[in-house]
C-alpha positions in Angstrom: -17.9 6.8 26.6 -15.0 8.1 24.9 -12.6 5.7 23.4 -9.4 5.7 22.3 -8.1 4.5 19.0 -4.9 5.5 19.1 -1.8 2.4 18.4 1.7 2.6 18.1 3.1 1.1 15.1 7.5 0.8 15.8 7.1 3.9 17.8 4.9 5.9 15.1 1.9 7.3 17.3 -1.0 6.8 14.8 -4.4 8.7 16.2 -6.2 5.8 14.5 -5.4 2.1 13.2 -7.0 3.1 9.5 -4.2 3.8 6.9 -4.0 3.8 3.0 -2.7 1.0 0.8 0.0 1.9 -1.6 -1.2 1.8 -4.7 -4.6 2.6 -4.1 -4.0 6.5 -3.1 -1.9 8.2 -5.4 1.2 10.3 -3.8 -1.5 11.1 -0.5 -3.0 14.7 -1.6 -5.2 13.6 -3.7 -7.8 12.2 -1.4 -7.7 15.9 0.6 -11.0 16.5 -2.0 -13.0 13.9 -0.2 -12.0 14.6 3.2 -9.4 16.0 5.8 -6.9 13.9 5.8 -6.2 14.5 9.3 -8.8 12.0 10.0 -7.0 9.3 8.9 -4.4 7.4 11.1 -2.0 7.4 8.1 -1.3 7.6 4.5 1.0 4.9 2.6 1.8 6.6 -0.7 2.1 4.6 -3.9 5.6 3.1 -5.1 8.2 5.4 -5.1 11.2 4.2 -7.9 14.8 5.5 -8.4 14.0 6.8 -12.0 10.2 7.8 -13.7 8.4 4.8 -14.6 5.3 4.8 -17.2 4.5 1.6 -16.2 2.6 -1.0 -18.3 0.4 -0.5 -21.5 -3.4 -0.3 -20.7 -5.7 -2.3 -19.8 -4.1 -2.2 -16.9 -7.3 -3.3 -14.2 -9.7 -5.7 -14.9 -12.7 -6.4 -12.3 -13.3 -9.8 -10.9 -15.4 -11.5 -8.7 -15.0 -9.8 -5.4 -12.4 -7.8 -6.1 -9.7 -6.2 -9.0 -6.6 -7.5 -11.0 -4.2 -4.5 -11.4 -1.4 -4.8 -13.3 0.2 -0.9 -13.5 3.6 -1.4 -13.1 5.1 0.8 -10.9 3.7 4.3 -12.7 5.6 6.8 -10.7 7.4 10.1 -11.0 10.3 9.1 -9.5 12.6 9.9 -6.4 13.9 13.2 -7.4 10.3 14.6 -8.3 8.5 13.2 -5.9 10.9 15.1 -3.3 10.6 18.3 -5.0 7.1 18.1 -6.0 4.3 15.5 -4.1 5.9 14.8 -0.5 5.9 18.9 0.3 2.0 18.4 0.1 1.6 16.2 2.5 3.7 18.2 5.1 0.8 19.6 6.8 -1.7 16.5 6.4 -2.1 15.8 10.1 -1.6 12.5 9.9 1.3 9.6 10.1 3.0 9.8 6.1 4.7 6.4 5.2 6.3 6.4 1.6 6.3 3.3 -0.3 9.5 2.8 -2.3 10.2 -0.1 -5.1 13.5 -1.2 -6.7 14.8 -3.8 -9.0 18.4 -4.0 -6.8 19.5 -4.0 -2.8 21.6 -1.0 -4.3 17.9 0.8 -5.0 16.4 0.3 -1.9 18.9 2.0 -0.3 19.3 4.7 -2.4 15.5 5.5 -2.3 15.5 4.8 1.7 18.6 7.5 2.5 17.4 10.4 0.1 13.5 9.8 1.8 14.2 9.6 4.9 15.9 12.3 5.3 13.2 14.6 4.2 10.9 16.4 6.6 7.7 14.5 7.6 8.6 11.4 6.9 7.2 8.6 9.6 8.2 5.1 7.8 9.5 3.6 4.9 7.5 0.2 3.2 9.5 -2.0 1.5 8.0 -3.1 -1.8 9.8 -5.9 -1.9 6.2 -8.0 -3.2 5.2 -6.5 -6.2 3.7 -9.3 -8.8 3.6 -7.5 -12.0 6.8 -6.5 -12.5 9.4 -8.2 -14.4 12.8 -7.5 -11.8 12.6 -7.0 -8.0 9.1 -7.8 -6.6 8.7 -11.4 -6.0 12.7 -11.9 -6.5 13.3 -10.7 -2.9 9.8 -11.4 -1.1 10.3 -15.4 -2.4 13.6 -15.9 -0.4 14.2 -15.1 3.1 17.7 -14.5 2.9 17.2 -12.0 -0.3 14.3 -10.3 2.1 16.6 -10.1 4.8 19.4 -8.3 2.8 17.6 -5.6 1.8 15.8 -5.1 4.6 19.4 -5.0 6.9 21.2 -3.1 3.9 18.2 -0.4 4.4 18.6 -0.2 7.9 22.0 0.8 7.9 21.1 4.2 6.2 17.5 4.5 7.0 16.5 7.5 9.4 13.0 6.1 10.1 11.0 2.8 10.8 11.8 0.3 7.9 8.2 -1.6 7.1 9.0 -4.4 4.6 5.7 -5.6 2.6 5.2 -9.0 2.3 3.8 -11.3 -0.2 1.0 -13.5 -0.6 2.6 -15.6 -3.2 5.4 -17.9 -1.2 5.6 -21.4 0.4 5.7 -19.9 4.1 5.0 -16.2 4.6 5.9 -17.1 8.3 9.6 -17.1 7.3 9.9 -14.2 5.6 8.3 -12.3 8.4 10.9 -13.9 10.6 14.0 -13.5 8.4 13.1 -9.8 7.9 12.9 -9.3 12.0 16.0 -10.5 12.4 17.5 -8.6 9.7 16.2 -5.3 12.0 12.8 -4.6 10.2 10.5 -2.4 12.7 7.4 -4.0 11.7 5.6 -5.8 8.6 2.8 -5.4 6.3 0.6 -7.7 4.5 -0.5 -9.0 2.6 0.5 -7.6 -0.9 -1.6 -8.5 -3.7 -2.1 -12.6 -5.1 -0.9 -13.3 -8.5 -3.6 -13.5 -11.0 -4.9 -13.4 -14.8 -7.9 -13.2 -16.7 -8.8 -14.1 -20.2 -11.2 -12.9 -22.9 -13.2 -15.9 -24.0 -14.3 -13.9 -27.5 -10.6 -13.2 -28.7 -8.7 -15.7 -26.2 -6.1 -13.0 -25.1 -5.0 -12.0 -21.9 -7.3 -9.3 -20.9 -4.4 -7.3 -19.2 -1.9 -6.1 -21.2 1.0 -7.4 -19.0 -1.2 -11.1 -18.9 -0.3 -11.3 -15.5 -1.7 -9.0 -12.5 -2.1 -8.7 -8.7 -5.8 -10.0 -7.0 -7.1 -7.7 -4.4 -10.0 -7.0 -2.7 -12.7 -9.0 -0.8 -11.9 -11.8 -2.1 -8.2 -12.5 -0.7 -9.5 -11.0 3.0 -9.4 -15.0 4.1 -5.9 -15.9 3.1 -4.8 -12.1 4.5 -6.6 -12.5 7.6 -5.3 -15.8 8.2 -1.7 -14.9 6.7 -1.8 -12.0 9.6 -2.6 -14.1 12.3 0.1 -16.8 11.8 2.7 -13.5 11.1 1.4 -12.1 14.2 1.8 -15.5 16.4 5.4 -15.8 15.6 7.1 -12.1 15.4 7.6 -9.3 18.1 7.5 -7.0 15.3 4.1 -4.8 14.9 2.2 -6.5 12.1 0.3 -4.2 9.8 -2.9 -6.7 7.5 -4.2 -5.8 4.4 -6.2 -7.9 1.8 -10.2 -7.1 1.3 -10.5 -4.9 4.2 -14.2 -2.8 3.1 -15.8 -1.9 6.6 -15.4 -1.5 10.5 -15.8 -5.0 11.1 -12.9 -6.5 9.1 -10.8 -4.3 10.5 -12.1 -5.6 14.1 -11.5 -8.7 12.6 -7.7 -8.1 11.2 -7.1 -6.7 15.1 -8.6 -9.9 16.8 -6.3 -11.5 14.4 -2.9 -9.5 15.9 -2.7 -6.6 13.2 -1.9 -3.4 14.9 -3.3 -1.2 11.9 -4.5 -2.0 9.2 -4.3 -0.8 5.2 -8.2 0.1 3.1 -7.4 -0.2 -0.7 -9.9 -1.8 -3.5 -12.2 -0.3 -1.6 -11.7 3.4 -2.0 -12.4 3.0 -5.8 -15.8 2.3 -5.3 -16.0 4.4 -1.9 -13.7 7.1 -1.3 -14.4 7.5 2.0 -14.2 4.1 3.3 -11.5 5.4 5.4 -13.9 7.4 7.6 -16.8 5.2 7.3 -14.8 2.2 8.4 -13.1 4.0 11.5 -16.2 4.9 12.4 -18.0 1.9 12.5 -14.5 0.7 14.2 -15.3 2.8 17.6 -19.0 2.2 17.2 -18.2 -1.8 17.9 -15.7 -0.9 20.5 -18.4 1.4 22.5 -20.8 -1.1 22.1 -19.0 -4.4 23.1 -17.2 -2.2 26.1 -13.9 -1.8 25.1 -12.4 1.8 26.0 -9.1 1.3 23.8 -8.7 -0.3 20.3 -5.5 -1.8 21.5 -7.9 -4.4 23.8 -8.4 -6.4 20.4 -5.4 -6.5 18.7 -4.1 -10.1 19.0 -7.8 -10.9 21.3 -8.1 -13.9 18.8 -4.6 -15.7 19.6 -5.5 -15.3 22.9 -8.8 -16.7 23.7 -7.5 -19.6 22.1 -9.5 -22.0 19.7 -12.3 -23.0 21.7 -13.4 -19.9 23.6 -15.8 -17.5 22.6 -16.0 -13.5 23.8 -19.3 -11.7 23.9 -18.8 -7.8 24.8 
């Protein structure tokens, strides 16, 4: 039985629901030597900032339990370069190209937003308006709604493509900042971005990242994303695209059933570079063998069973 995994994500037709993570995937080309990245539904390229950024000191990652604090601050090319340079490599990668873009002003965002979305090949811009390890910007718009919504309706007005803000982990009610940036015209949402987070070294009692603080992702912050998605998902008309811990086929089933659209692989690929194929894979072996032709039966299957009924395919 043939089945389809193609979604729509704000009118982007992606072939599959498997995308990148910013951050975890360099500018896009660079994972062409592990496979074609034709197969993938989409690529979300790594923080794109007005000027160059070195970004912090090392250590920048630390492992943890069940996951990774990274604290790299931004390291980027910047704008300029990365139009003349890295996007013209992706212009032929078969697949849905989403850049990331990061500022420390409303007066950033929009700079980065008109001068990429004007370029060639160029599905959707995220909004990295949730990054915890830098000093300005980051958590300064994702904490307020109003200050999410302002960038987010100040993008819009120049934006060419889809506008995707990325929301964080680390406020009183994610629900609200979904809803604030809907209103404000965003095409859709992402999340979650990564938890705040430190670790020390008990021999010389320093931080053991050189910016003390850092983001927490992997498996271990897949509960809080899954249920941060669902309760996103319940209360916006937007597309919703989940993150957090994502490592196989069935947590993305799982992040569908719980209303995401698509979904974003990132700890992951440092251990497995190839979790995007593996994990689309085992995606469309569960839909063949629980009888579902299209991957769009799932999305949202959880919020509408309700809380005391069960499905067996």
């Amino acid at each position: 039985m043939e089945i389809n995994l193609q979604v729509d994500i704000a009118g982007i037709k992606l072939k599959n629901p498997i995308l990148t993570a910013s951050g975890c995937f360099g500018y896009g080309e660079e994972g062409s030597e592990f496979f074609d990245l034709a197969e993938l539904g989409g690529i979300v390229t790594k923080s794109i900032t007005p000027l160059p950024r070195t970004g912090h000191p090392p250590p920048k990652v630390v492992e943890t339990c069940s996951g990774m604090l990274n604290a790299i601050g931004l390291t980027n090319v910047g704008v300029n370069k990365y139009i003349a340079e890295k996007l013209p490599q992706l212009k032929n990668c078969g697949c849905a190209v989403i850049v990331n873009i990061a500022g420390t002003t409303v007066e950033d965002y929009v700079e980065l937003a008109e001068k990429i979305s004007a370029q060639d090949g160029v599905d959707a811009i995220e909004l990295n308006i949730s990054c915890p390890n830098v000093d300005r910007g980051g958590l300064e718009f994702s904490s307020s709604p109003r200050a999410a919504a302002d960038v987010v309706s100040a993008v819009k007005k120049v934006c060419r493509v889809p506008v995707i803000p990325k929301l964080s982990p680390n406020v009183t009610d994610i629900v609200e900042i979904a809803r604030a940036v809907e209103s404000a015209g965003a095409d859709g949402v992402s999340l979650i971005n990564t938890l705040v987070g430190t670790a020390i070294d008990i021999e010389t009692g320093q931080f053991r990242l050189s910016n003390r603080w850092g983001g927490l992702s992997g498996p271990a912050i897949k509960p809080i994303a899954l249920a941060m998605v669902y309760k996103v998902a319940s209360a916006v008309k937007i597309p919703v695209i989940g993150l957090g811990g994502i490592a196989n086929g069935a947590d993305v089933v799982e992040f569908l059933m719980a209303g995401a659209a698509a979904v974003q692989i990132g700890t992951a690929c440092f251990a497995e570079p190839n979790i995007f194929i593996r994990a689309r894979n085992e995606l469309e072996a569960y839909l063949a063998a629980h009888g579902y032709k299209d991957a769009s039966e799932i999305i949202g299957l959880t919020r509408r069973l309700g809380p005391s009924e069960k499905k067996y395919g």
